[in-house]
C-alpha positions in Angstrom: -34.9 18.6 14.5 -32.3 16.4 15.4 -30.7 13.4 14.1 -28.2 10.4 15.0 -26.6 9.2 12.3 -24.1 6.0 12.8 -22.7 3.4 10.4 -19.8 0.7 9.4 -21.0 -1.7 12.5 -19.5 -4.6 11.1 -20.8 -6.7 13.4 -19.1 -10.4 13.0 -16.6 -9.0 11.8 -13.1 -11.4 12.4 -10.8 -9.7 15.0 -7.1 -10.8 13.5 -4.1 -10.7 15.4 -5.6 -11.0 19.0 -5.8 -13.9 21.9 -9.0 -15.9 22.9 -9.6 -13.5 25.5 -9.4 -10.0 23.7 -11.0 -11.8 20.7 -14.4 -12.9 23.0 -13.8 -9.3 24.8 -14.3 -7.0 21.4 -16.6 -9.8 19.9 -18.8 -9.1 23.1 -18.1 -5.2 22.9 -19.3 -5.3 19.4 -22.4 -6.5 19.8 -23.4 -3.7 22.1 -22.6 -1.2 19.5 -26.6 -0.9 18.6 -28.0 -0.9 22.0 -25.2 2.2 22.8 -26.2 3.7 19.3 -29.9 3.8 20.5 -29.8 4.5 24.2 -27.5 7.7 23.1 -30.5 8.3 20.4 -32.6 8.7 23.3 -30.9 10.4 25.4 -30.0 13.3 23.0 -33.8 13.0 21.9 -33.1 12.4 18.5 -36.1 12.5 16.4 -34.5 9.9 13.7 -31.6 7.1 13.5 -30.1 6.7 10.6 -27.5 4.0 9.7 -25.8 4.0 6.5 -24.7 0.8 6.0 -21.8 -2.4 6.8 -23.9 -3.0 9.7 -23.0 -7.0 9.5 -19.9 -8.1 7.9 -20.4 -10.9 5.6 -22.4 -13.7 6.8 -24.3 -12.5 9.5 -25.1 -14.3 12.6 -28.2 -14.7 14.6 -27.1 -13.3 17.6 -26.2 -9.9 15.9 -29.1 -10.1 13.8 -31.3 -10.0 17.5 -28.9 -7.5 19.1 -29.3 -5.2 16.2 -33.5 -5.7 16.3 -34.1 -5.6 20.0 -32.0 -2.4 19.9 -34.3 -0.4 16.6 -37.2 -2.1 18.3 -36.4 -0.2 21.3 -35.7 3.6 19.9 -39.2 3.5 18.8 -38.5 6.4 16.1 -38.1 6.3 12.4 -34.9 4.6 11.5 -33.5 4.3 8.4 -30.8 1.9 6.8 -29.0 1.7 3.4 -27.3 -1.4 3.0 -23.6 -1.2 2.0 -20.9 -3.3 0.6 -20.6 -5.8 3.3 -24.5 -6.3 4.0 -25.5 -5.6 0.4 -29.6 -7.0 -0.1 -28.8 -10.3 -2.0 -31.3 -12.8 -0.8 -29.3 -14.6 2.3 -29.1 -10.6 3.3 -30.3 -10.1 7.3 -32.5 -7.5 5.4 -34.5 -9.8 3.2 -34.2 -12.7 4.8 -35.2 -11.6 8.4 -38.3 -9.4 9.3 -37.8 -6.1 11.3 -39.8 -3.8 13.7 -42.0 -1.5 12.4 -40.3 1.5 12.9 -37.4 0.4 10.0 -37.3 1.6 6.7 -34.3 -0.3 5.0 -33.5 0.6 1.5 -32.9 -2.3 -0.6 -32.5 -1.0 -4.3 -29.4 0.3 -6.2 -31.8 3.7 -6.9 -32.7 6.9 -4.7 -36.3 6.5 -3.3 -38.1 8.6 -0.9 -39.7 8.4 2.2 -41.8 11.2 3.6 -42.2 11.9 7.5 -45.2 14.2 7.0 -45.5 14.2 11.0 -41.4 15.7 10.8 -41.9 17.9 7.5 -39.1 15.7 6.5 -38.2 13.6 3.4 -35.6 10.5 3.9 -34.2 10.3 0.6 -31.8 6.5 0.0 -30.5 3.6 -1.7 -29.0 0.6 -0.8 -26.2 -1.9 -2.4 -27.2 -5.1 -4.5 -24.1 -6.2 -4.6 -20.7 -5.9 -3.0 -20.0 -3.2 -5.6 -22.5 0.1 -6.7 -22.6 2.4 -9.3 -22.5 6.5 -7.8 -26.3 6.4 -6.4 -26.2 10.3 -6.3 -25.2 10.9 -10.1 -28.2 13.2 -12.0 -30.2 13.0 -8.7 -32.1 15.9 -7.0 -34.8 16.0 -4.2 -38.3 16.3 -5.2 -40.2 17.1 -1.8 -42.3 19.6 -0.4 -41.4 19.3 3.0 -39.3 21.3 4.9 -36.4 19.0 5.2 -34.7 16.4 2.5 -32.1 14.2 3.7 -30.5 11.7 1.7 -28.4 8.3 3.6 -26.1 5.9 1.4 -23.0 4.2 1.8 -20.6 5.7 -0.5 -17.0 6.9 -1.2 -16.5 10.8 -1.4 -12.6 10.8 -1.2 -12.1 8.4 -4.6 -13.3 9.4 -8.0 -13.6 5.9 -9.4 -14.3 4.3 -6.2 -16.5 1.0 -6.5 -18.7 2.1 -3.9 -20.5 4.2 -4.9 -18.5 7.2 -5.2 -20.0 10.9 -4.8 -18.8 14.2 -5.8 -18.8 17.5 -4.3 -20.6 18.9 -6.9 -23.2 15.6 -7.2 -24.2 16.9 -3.2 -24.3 20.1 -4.2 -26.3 19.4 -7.0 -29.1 16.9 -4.5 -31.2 19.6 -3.1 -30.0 17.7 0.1 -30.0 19.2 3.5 -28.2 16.2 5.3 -26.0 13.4 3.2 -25.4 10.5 5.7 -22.5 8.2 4.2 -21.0 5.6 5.5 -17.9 3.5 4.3 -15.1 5.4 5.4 -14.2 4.1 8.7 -12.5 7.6 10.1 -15.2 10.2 10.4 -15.6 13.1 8.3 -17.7 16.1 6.7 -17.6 18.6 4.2 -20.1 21.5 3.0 -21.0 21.9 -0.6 -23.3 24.2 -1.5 -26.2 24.2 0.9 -25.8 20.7 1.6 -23.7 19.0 4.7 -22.4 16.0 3.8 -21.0 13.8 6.4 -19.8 9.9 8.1 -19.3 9.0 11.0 -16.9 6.8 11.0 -17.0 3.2 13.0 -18.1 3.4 16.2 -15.5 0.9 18.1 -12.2 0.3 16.3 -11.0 -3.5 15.7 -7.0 -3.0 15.4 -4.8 -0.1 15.5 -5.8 0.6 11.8 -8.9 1.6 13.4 -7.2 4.3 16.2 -8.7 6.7 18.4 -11.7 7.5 19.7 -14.8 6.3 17.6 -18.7 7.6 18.3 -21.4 8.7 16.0 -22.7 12.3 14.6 -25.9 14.4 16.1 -26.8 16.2 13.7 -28.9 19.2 14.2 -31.0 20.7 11.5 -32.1 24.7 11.9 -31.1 27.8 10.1 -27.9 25.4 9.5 -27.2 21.8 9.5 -24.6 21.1 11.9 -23.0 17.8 12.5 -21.5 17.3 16.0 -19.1 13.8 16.9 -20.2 12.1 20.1 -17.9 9.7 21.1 -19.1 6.3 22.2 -18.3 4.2 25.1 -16.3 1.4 23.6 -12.6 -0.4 23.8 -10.2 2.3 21.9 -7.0 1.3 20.2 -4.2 3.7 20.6 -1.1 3.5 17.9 1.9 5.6 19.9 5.6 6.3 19.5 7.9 7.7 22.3 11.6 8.1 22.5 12.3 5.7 25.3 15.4 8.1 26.5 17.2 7.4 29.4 13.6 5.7 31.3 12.0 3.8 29.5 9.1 3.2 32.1 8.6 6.6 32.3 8.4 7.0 28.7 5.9 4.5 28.8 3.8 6.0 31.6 3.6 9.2 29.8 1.3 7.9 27.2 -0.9 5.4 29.5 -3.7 5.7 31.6 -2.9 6.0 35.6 -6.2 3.9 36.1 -7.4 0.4 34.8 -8.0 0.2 31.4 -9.5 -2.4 28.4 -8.3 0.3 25.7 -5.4 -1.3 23.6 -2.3 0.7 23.5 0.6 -0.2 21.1 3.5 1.6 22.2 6.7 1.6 19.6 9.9 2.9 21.6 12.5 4.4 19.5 15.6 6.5 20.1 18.9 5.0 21.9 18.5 3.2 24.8 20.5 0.6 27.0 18.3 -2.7 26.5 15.3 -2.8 27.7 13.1 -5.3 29.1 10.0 -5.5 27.3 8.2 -8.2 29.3 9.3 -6.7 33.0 7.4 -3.4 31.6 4.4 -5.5 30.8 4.4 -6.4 34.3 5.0 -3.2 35.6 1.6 -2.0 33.5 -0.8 -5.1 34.3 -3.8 -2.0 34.5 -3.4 -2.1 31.1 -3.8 -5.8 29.8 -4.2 -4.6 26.6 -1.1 -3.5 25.9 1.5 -4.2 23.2 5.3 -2.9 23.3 7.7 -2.7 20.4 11.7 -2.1 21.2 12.7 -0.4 18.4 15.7 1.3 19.9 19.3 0.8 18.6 22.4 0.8 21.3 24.0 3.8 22.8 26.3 5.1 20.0 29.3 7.0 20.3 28.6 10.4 19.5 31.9 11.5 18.6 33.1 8.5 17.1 33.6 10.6 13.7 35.9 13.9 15.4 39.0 13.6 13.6 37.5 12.2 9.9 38.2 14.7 7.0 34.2 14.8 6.3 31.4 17.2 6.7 29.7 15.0 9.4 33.5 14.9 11.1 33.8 18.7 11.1 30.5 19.3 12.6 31.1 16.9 15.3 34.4 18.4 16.4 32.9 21.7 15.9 30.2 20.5 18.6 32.8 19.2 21.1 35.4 22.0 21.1 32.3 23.8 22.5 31.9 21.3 25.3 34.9 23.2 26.8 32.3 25.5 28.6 31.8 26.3 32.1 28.1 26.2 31.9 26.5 23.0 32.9 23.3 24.1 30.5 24.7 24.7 27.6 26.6 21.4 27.7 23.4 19.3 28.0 22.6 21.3 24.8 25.4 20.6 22.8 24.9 17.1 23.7 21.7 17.0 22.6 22.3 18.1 19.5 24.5 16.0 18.8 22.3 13.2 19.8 19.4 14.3 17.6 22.2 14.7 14.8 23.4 11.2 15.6 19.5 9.9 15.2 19.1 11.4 12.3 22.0 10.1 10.5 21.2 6.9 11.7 17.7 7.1 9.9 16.1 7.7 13.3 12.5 9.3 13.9 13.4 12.3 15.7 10.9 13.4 18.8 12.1 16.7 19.6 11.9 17.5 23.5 
């Protein structure tokens, strides 16, 4: 049987620190998240959807509220949701407050209920927040079912012991009798085994800001002799966080860590190192495929690399020591001894070092 398990939409969400443009852009990418999440669900011919919460952010709006029903309409297969911090059931909720197609089960009470597939020999266990905080849903529970499959969704926390929301123990998901624990909350995905049970988030599926870096998808998971939990990535804008020694071209330096071809991705590119100064809006230019695209001149002046030969200190005898053996026919070692002392100099300096 297989699975697609996705979570921590946020649509509505705000998108801080952006223009007009890129704000309408990733407002309009967002709210394609569920259709992408279900066409994928078909394609893969996943048997179940299940979303584990933070699908709206806050106060939802209509628009997401259709985009998110036309696409679960669509999947026509069982799909589950448990509500999380951000899109907790209180009454204004899109959960209560909105009807949804037939084939959604949401989960709209702080405790574990089940839900059996007979037609699957499956048993969706899940809970769903009442608030913007919840107690650990998972403490003293087990799964009572006898079908062949028990899988348990909630949004909770399983890297903080006191988290607020609802936080989960290895030994609470080896203790469920689970096969499958979908969580969501933790926006960079992640899984870990305990006992016979797989416990696992996806992550968000389309990052906001650079907090949010890298490429985002969802999970297939695939239940047989083993669970196994596989990311797919998903087709949406990226945000890329880089650093690069800018060196003696900048634009190059640059280059190296963009696309050749036209992209909407958003790249954030800090230059460090020395550097004669550099021109931060000509680059721009020179990379108009990549609108989105943010640069940082963090580079100090060319210093003088033996400006502290002759001082009666450790740095000054390891300098001279370094330039008496510039006195060397070969041209290689020379650009070696130069180099160290320019990664000495960065370091010194408090420099990030990028060794070549």
């Amino acid at each position: 049987m297989k699975l697609l398990h996705s979570a921590d939409w946020h649509l509505d969400a705000p998108m801080s620190g952006k223009t007009p443009a890129q704000n309408r852009f990733l407002r309009q990418e967002l709210l394609s998240v569920p259709d992408k999440v279900t066409k994928l669900c078909q394609e893969l011919d996943c048997e179940i959807l299940l979303l584990s919460g933070d699908l709206f952010d806050g106060v939802y709006t209509k628009e997401s509220y259709q985009a998110v029903y036309r696409a679960l309409e669509n999947v026509r297969i069982p799909v589950f949701i448990a509500p999380g911090n951000h899109d907790f059931c209180a009454p204004a909720s899109p959960y209560l407050a909105e009807s949804w197609p037939e084939n959604v089960h949401i989960f709209t009470h702080a405790s574990m209920e089940a839900f059996p597939l007979p037609e699957l020999n499956c048993t969706v266990f899940g809970a769903g927040y009442e608030s913007m905080d919840c107690p650990g849903l998972l403490k003293d529970f087990h799964a009572e079912a006898d079908t062949q499959w028990k899988i348990g969704i909630l949004h909770g926390d399983p890297t903080v012991a006191g988290s607020p929301y609802c936080p989960i123990t290895s030994r609470q998901v080896r203790d469920s009798g689970l096969d499958y624990l979908a969580l969501g909350h933790i926006h960079k995905g992640g899984q870990s085994r305990s006992g016979d049970t797989l416990c696992a988030w996806p992550g968000c599926p389309m990052g906001k800001d650079f907090g949010e870096s890298g490429i985002k998808g969802v999970l297939l998971v695939t239940l047989e002799d083993t669970v196994q939990a596989q990311d797919i990535p998903l087709n949406t804008p990226r945000f890329f966080d880089e650093k690069t020694d800018a060196g003696d071209d900048a634009q190059e330096a640059v280059a190296s860590l963009l696309p050749a071809a036209p992209s909407q991705d958003f790249y954030r590119v800090t230059l460090t190192g020395y550097s004669n100064p550099i021109d931060t809006e000509a680059l721009l230019t020179t990379f108009s495929h990549v609108p989105n695209l943010e640069l940082r001149d963090q580079t100090l002046p060319e210093p003088d690399l033996w400006n502290s030969v002759g001082e009666d200190t450790l740095e000054g005898v390891f300098f001279r020591i370094l330039q008496d053996n510039l006195d060397t026919q070969s041209q290689a070692l020379q650009r070696q001894i130069k180099l160290a002392a320019r990664i000495s100099r960065q370091i010194l300096d408090g420099q990030e070092v990028n060794l070549p």
